[in-house]
C-alpha positions as a LaTeX table, in Angstrom:
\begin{tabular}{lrrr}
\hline
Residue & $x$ (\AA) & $y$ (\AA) & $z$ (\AA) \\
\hline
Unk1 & 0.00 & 0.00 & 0.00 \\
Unk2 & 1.21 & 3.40 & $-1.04$ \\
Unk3 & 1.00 & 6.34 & 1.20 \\
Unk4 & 1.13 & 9.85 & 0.35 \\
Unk5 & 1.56 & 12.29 & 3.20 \\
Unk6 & 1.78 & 16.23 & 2.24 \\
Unk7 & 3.91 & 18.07 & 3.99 \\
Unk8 & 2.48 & 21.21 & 4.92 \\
Unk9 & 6.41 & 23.04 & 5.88 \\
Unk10 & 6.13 & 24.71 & 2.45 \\
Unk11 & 2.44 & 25.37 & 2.72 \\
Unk12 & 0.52 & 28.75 & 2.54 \\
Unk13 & 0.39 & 29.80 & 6.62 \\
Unk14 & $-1.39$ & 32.62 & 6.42 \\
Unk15 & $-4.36$ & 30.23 & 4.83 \\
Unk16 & $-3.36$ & 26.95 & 6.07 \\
Unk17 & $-6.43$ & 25.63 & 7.35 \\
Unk18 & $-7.83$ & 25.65 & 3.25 \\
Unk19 & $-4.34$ & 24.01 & 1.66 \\
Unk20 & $-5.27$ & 21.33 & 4.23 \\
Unk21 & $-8.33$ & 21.15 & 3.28 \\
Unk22 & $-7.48$ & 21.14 & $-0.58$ \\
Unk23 & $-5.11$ & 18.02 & $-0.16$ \\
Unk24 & $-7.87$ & 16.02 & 2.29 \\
Unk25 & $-9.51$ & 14.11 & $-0.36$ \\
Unk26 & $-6.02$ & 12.93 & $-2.07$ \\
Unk27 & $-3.95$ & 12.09 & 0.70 \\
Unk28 & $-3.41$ & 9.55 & 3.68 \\
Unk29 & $-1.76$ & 12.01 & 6.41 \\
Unk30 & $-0.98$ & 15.12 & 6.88 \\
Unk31 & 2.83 & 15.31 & 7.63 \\
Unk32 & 3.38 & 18.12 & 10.56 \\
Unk33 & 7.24 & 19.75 & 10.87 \\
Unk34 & 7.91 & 20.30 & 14.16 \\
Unk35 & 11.31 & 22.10 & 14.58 \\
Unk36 & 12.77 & 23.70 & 17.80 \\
Unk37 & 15.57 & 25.32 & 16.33 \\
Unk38 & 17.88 & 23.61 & 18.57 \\
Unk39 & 17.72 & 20.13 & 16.89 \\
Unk40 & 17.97 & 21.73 & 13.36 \\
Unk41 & 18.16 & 25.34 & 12.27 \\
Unk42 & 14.73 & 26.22 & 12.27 \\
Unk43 & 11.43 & 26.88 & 13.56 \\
Unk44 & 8.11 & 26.24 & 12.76 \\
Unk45 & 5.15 & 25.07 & 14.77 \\
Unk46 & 4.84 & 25.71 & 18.40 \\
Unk47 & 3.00 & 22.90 & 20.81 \\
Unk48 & 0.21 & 25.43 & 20.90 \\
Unk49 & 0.19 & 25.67 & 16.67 \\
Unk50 & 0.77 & 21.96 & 16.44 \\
Unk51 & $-2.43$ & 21.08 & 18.18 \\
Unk52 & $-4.62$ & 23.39 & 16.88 \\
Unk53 & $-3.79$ & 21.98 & 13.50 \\
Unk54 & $-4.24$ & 18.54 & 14.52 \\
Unk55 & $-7.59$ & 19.43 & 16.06 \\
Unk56 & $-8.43$ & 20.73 & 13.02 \\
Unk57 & $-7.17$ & 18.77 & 10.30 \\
Unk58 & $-9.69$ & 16.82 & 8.03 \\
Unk59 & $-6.67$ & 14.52 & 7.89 \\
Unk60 & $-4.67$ & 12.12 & 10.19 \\
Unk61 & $-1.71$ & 13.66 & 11.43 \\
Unk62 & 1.84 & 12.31 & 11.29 \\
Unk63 & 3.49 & 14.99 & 13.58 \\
Unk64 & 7.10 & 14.51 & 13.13 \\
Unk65 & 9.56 & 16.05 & 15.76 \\
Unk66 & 12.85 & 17.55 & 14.68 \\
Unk67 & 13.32 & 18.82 & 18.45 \\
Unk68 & 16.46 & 18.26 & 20.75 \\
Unk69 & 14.03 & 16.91 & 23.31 \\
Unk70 & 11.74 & 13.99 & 21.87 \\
Unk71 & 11.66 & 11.48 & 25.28 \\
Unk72 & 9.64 & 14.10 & 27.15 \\
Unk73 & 7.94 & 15.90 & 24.40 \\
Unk74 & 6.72 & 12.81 & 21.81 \\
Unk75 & 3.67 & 11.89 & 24.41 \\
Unk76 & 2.30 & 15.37 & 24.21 \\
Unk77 & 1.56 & 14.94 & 20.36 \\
Unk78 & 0.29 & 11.86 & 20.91 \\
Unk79 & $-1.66$ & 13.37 & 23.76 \\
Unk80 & $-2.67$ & 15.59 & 21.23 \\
Unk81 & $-4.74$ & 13.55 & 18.91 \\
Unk82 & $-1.38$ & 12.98 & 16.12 \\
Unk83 & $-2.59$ & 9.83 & 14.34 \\
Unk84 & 1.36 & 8.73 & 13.83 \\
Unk85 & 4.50 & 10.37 & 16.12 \\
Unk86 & 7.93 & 10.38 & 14.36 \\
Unk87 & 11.22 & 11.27 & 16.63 \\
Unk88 & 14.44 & 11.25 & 15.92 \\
Unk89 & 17.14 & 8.42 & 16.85 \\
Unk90 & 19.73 & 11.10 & 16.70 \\
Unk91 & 18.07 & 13.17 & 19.48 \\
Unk92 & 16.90 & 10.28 & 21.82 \\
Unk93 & 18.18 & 9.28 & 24.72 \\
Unk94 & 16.01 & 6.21 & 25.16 \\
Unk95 & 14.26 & 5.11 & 21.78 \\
Unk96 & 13.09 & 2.20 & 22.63 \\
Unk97 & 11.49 & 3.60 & 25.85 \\
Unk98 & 9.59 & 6.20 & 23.63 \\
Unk99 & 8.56 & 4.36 & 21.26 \\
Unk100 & 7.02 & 1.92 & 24.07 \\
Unk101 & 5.16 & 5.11 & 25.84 \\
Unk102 & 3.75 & 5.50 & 22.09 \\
Unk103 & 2.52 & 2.40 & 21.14 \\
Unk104 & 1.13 & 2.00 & 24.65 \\
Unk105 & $-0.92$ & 5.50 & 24.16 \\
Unk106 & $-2.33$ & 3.95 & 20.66 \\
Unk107 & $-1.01$ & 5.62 & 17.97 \\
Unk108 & 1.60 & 4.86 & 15.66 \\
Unk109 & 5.03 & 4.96 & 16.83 \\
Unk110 & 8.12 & 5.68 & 14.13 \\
Unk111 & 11.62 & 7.01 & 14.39 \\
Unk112 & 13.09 & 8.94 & 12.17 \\
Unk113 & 16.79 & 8.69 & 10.62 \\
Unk114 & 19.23 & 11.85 & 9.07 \\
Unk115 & 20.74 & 10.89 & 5.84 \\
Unk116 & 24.41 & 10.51 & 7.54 \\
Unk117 & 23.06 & 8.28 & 10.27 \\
Unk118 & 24.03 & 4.20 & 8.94 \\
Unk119 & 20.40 & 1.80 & 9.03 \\
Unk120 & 22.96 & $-0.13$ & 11.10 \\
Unk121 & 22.55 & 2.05 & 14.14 \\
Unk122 & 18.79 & 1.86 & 14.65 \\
Unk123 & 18.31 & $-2.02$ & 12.61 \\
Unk124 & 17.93 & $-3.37$ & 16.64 \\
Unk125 & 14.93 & $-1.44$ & 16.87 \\
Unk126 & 13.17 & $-2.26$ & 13.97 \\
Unk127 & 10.85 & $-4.74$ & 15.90 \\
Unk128 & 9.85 & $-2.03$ & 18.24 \\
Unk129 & 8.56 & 0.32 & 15.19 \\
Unk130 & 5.12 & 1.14 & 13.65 \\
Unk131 & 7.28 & 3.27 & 11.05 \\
Unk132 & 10.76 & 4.01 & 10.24 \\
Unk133 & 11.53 & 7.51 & 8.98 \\
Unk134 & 15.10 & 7.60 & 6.70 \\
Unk135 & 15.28 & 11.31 & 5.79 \\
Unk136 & 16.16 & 12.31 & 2.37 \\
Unk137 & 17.53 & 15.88 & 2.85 \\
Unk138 & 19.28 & 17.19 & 6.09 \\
Unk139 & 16.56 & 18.32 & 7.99 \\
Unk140 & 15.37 & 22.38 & 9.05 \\
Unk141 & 13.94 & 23.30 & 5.77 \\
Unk142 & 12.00 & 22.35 & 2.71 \\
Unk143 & 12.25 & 22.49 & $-0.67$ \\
Unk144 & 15.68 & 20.77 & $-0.77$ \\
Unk145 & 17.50 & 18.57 & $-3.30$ \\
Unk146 & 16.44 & 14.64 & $-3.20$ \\
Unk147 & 20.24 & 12.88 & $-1.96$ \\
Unk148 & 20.55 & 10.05 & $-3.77$ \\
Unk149 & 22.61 & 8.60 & $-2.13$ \\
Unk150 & 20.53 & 7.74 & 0.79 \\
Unk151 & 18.56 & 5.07 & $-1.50$ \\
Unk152 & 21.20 & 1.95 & $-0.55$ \\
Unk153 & 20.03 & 2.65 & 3.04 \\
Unk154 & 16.19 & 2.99 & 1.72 \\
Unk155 & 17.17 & $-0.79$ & 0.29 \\
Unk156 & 18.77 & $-1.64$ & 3.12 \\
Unk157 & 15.93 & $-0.89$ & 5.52 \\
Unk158 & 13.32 & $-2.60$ & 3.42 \\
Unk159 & 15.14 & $-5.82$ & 2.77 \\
Unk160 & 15.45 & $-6.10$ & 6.40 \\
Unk161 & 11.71 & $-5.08$ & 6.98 \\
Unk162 & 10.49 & $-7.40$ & 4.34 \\
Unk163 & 12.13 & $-10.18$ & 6.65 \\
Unk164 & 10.19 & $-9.62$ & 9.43 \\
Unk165 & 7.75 & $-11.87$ & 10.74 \\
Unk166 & 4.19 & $-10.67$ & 11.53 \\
Unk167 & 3.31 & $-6.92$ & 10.89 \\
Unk168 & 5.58 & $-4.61$ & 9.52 \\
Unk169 & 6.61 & $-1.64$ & 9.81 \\
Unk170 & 5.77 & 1.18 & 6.80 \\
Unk171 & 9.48 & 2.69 & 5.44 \\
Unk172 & 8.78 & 6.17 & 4.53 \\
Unk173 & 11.04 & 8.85 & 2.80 \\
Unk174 & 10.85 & 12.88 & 3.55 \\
Unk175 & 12.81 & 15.04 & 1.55 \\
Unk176 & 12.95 & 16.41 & $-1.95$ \\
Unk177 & 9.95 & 14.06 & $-2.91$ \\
Unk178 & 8.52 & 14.85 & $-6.51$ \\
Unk179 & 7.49 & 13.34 & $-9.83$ \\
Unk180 & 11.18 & 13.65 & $-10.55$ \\
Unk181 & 12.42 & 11.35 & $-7.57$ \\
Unk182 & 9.18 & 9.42 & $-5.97$ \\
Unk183 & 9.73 & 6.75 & $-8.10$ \\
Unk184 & 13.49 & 6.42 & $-7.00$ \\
Unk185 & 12.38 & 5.89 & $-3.64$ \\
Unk186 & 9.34 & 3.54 & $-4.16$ \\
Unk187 & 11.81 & 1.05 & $-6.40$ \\
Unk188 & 14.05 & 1.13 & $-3.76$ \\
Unk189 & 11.24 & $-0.01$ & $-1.15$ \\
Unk190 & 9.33 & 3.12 & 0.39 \\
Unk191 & 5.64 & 3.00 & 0.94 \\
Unk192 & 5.07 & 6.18 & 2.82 \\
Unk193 & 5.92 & 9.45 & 1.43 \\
Unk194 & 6.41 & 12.93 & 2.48 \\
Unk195 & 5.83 & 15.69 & $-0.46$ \\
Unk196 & 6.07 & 19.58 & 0.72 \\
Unk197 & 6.87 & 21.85 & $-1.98$ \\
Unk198 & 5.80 & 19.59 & $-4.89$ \\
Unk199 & 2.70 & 19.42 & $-3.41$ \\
Unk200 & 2.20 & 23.22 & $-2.44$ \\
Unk201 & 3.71 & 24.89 & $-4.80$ \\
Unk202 & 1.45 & 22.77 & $-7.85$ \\
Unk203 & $-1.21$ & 24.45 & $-9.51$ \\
Unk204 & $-3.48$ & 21.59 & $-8.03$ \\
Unk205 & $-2.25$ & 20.00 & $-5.01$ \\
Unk206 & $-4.82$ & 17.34 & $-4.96$ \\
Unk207 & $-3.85$ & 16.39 & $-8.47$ \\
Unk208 & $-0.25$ & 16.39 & $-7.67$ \\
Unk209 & $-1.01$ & 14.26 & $-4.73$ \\
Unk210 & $-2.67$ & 11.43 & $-7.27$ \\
Unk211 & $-0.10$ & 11.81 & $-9.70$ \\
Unk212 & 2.72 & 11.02 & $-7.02$ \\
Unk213 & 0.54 & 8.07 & $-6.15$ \\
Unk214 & 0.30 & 6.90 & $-9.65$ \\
Unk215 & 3.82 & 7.20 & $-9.75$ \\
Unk216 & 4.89 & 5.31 & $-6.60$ \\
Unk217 & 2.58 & 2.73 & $-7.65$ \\
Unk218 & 4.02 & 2.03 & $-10.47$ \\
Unk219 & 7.70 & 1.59 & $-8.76$ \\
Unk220 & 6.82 & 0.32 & $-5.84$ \\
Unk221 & 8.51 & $-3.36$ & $-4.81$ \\
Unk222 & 6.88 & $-5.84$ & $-2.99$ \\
\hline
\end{tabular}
């Protein structure tokens, strides 16, 4: 199953609540940026914002937290009503006992992975996941250039998810996602994708939406 999941980093703020709403029909989740600039140079939604939007939202959310303090912040999204709750290995102290705290609230528990960090380093965990995130661009700000070469670690994780027994976590890409590069990333084994400024910047997000599901369709591996 193929997942789109607009990114709304790139979107029109000072109208957000329709660009949501224009995507709703076309798209799985709504992908939510949260950035503290500690973790990475920027910043975007406060706790505040971020639940307001997911209150709001016609769409699950997949809040995803580029902060420097995921263990005691990751519940409160989940708290929040956030459908999905990405955090980053790089900034957590105790994965394993975060992701436990999610899954135990009910919602979907992923971590997420910069391009420099190896599969290697988080392939224990993989059990423990609902989703695994391997970024695509360094995160702190859309609109970046797809790297390439983070698609041996997108085959990497997949091989290694496809051999898991029972249910399996979804492998989903964010970063530089567009009809130019989705299909790189679906061949290589992602099912969940994150599409900002292809998406937003379209004449018709909704139809950009289907097309990039048409196209990852068409790639994807089993």
């Amino acid at each position: 199953m193929i997942r789109i999941c607009p990114s709304i980093l790139n979107a029109d703020h000072s109208r957000l609540q329709s660009e949501i709403e224009s995507i709703a029909t076309a798209s799985d989740l709504l992908h939510l940026d949260v950035m503290d600039n500690i973790f990475v140079p920027n910043r975007t939604f406060t706790f505040a914002e971020s639940e307001k939007i997911i209150a709001e939202s016609p769409l699950p959310v997949d809040s995803h937290l580029m902060i420097a303090n995921p263990d005691e912040e990751a519940i409160s999204y989940a708290r929040a009503g956030s459908a999905s709750v990405t955090f980053h290995f790089e900034a957590s102290l105790n994965p394993a006992r975060t992701l436990k705290s999610l899954k135990d609230f009910g919602v979907r528990a992923a971590l997420a992975i910069k391009p420099g960090t190896p599969f290697e380093a988080i392939a224990h965990l993989l059990d423990e996941l609902d989703m695994l995130l391997i970024m695509t661009v360094e995160p702190g700000f859309g609109g970046q250039k797809f790297m390439s070469e983070t698609l041996p670690k997108i085959r990497q994780a997949h091989e290694a998810i496809s051999q898991l027994v029972g249910a399996k976590p979804w492998l989903q890409v964010d970063g530089g996602i567009s009809i130019e590069t989705i299909a790189l990333a679906a061949t290589a084994g992602a099912d969940a994708f994150v599409a900002g400024s292809a998406v937003f910047k379209a004449d018709s997000p909704a139809a950009m939406c289907k097309e990039l599901r048409e196209l990852a369709v068409q790639s994807q591996v089993n």
